[in-house]
C-alpha positions as CSV (number, residue, x, y, z in Angstrom):
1,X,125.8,107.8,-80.3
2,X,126.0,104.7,-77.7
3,X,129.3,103.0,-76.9
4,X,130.3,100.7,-74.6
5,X,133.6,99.8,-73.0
6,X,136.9,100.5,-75.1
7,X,134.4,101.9,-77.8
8,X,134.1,104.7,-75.6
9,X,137.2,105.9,-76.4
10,X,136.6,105.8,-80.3
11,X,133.2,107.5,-79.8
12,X,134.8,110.3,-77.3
13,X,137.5,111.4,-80.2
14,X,134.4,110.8,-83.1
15,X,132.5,113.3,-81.3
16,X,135.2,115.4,-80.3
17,X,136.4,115.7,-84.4
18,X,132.6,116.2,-85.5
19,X,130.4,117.7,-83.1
20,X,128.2,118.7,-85.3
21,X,127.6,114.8,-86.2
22,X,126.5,113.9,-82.7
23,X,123.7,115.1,-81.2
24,X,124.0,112.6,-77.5
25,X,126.7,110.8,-76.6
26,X,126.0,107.9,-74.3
27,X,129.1,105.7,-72.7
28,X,128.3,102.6,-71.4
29,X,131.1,100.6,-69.0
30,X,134.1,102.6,-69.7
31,X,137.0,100.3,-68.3
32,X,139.2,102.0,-65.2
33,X,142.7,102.3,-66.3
34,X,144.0,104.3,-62.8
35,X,145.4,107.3,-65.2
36,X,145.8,108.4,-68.8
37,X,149.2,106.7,-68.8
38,X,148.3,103.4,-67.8
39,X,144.4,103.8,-70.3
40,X,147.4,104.2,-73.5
41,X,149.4,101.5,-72.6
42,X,146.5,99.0,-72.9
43,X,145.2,100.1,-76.0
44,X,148.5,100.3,-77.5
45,X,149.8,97.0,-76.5
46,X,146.7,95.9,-78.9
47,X,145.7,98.5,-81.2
48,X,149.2,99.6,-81.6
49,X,149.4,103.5,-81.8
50,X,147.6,104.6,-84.9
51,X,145.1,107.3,-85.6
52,X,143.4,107.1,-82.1
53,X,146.4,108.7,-80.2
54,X,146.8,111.5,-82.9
């Protein structure tokens, strides 16, 4: 599996659910945040908090 940028973050919790699904995981360009904190607030100020935070 290759992802780049915020995909990163879907692809790291795919693979973390189904290892068995994913032989390589390549990220590509993760975006710098500073800290956890500050990574959530992004994504939730335009993904909302569904699924991905869970």
């Amino acid at each position: 599996m290759v992802a780049h940028s915020l995909d990163a973050r879907l692809a790291v919790t795919y693979a973390a659910r189904y290892p068995r699904e994913v032989e390589r995981l390549i990220l590509v360009s993760l975006p710098y945040f500073g800290g956890e904190e500050e990574a959530q607030m992004f994504v939730r100020s335009r993904y909302g908090s569904g699924w991905l935070w869970r």
